[in-house]
C-alpha positions as CSV (number, residue, x, y, z in Angstrom):
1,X,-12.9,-6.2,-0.4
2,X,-13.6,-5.6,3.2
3,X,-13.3,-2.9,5.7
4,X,-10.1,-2.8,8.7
5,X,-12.0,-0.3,11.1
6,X,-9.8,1.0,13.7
7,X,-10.7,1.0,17.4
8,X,-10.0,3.3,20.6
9,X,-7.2,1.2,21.5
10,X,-5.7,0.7,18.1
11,X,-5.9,5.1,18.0
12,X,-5.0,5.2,22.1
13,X,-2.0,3.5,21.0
14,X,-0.9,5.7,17.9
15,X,-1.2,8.3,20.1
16,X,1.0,6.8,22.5
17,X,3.6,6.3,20.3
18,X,3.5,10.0,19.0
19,X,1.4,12.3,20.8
20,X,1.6,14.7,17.8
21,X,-1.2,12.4,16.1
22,X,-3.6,13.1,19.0
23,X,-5.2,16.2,16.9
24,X,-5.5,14.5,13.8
25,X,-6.8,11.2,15.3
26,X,-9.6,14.0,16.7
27,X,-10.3,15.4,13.7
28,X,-10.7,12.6,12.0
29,X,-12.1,10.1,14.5
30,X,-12.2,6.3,13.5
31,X,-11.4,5.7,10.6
32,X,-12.0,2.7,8.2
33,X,-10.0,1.6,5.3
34,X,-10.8,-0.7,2.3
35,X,-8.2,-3.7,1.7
36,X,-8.1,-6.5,-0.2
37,X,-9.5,-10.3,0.8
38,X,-7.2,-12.3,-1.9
39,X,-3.7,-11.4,-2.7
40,X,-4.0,-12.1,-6.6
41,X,-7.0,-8.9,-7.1
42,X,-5.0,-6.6,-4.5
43,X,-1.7,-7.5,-6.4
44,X,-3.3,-6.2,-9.8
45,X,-4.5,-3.0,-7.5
46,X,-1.4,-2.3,-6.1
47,X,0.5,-2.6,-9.4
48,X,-1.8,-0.4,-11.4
49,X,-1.8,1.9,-8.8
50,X,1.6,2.4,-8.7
51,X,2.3,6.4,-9.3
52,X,-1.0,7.1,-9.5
53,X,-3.3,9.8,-7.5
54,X,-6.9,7.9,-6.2
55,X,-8.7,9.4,-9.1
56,X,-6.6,8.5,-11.4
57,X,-6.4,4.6,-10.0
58,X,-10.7,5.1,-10.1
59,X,-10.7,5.5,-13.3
60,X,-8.4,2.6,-14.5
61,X,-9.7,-0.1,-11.9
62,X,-12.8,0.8,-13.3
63,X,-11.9,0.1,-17.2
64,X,-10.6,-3.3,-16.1
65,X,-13.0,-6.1,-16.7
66,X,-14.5,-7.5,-13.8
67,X,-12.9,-10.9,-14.3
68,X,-9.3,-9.6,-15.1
69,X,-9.6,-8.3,-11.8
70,X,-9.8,-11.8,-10.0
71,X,-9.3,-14.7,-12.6
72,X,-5.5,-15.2,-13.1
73,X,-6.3,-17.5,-16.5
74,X,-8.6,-14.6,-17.9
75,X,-5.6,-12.0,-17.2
76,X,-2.9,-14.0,-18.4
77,X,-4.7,-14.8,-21.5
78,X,-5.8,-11.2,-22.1
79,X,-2.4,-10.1,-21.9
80,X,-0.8,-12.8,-24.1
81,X,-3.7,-11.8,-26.7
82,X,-2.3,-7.9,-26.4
83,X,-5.8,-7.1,-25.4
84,X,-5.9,-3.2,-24.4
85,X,-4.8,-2.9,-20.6
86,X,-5.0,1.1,-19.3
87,X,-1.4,0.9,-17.9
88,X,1.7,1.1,-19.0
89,X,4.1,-1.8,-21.0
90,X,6.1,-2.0,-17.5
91,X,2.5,-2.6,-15.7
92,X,1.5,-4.8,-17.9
93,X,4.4,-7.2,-18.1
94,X,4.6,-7.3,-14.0
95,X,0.8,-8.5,-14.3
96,X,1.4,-10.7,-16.4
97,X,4.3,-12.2,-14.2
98,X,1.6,-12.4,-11.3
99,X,-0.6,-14.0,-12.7
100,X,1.4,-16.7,-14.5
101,X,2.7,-17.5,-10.9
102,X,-0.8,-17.7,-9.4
103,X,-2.2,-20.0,-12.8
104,X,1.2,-22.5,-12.5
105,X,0.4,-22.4,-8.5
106,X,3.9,-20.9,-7.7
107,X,1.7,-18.0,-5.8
108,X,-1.3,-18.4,-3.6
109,X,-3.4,-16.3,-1.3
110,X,-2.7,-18.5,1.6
111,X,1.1,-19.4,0.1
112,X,1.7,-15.7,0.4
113,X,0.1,-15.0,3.6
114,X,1.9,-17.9,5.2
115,X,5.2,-16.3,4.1
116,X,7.2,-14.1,6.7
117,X,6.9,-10.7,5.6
118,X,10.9,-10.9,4.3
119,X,10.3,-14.0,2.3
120,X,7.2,-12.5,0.5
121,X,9.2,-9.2,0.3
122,X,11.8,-11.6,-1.8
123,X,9.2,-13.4,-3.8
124,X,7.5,-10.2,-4.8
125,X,10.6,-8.2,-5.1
126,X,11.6,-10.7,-7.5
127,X,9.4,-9.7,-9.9
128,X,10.2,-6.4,-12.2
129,X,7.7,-3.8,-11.6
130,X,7.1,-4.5,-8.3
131,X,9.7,-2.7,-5.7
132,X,9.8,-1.7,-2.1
133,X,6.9,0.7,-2.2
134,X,4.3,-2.5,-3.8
135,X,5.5,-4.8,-1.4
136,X,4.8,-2.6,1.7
137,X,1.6,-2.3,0.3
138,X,0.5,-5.8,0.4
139,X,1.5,-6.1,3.6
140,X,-0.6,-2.9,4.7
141,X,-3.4,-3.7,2.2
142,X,-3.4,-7.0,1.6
143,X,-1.8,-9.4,5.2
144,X,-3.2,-6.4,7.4
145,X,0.6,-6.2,9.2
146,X,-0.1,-3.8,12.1
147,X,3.2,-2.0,11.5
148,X,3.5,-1.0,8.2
149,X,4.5,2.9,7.7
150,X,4.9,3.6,4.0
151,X,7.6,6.5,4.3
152,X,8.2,5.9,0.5
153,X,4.7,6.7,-0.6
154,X,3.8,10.4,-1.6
155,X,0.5,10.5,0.8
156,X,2.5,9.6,3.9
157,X,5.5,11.9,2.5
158,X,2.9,14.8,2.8
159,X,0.8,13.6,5.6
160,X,4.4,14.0,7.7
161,X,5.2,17.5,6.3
162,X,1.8,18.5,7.1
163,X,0.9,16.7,11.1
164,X,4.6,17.0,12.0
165,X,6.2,19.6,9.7
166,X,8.5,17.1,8.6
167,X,10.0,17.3,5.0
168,X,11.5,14.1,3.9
169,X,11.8,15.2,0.6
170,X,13.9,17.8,1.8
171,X,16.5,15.6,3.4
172,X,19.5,14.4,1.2
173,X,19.5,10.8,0.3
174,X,21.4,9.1,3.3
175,X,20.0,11.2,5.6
176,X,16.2,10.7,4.5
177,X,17.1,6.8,4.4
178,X,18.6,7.1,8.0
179,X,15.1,9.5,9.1
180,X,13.0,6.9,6.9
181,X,14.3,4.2,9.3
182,X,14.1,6.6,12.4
183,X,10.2,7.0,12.0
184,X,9.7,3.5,11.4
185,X,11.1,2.7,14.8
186,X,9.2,5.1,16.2
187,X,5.6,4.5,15.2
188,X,6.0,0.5,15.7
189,X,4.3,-1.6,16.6
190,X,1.5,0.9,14.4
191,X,3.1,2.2,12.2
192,X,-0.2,0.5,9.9
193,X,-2.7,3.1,12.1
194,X,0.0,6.2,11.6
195,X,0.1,5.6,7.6
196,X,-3.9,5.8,7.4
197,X,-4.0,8.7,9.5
198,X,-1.8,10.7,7.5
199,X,-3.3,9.7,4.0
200,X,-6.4,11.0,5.3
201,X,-4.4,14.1,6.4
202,X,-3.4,14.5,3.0
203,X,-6.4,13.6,1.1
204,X,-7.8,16.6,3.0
205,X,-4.4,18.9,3.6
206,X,-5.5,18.7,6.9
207,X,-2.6,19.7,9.7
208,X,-3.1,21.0,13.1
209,X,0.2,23.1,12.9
């Protein structure tokens, strides 16, 4: 893993885009955020992640073995031996589709990273287990895409209600899909920078409402 530190101009530009942020860029200053330096070990990450709080992800990253982590053989071959994974059946068989694409050579870091971000979206979508909300993570956590606001993910959900006392939960289906789309035009080209921001916002029900 490495660290994507944001600068003045990358937080001068948030700002820009939605002067709201200013306070919450304040309190928080600069902030840095972990990602992922090959797309096979933040693949794994993202999918065991899925629907789970940081503490809970903690604890089941760290009850992987160290190889299954980054080895698509070892994984492959500890699934196919029904070695104990802590995830669920679904989780399981959507690793096990990863890394049997990254072993046969139909996936690679550079393969993916090459891809537009609506072919890989295709590639990985193609998968079962791994829907909108995974793939907008690679592209946040994994390519480092400037402009990726995760409106589907339940820390940005409550980072909005909380720096800009708005509820998309609230909102009935069409309408939240239509607001979704709305705040994605809004905050590009960093919509990246806004989605950090308001995970830290709610990791620490921070608002300056």
């Amino acid at each position: 893993m490495s660290v994507w530190q944001l600068t003045q101009q990358d937080v001068d530009e948030l700002v820009a885009c939605e002067p709201r942020m200013a306070p919450v860029v304040a309190h928080f200053g600069l902030i840095a955020h972990d990602c992922y330096d090959d797309s096979f070990s933040g693949l794994v990450a993202i999918i065991l992640n899925q629907q789970l709080s940081d503490q809970s992800f903690a604890q089941c990253w760290a009850r992987i073995a160290p190889p299954a982590r980054t080895d698509p053989g070892y994984l492959k071959a500890l699934i196919e031996r029904g070695d104990y994974l802590p995830c669920t059946q679904g989780k399981r068989q959507a690793l096990h589709a990863i890394a049997t694409r990254f072993v046969s050579g139909a996936f690679s870091h550079h393969g993916l990273l090459a891809l537009s971000k609506e072919e890989r979206h295709i590639e990985l979508g193609g998968i079962k287990g791994i829907g909108p909300w995974s793939c907008a993570m690679f592209d946040l956590m994994v390519a480092r895409e400037r402009d990726c606001l995760l409106t589907g993910d339940l820390g940005v959900i409550r980072g909005l209600q909380l720096c800009l006392g708005l509820d998309l939960k609230a909102l009935p289906p069409k309408e939240r899909r239509r607001k979704e789309a709305e705040l994605k035009a809004h905050f590009s080209p960093v919509g990246s920078f806004a989605t950090f921001y308001l995970w830290e916002a709610s990791n620490a029900r921070f608002s300056p409402l």
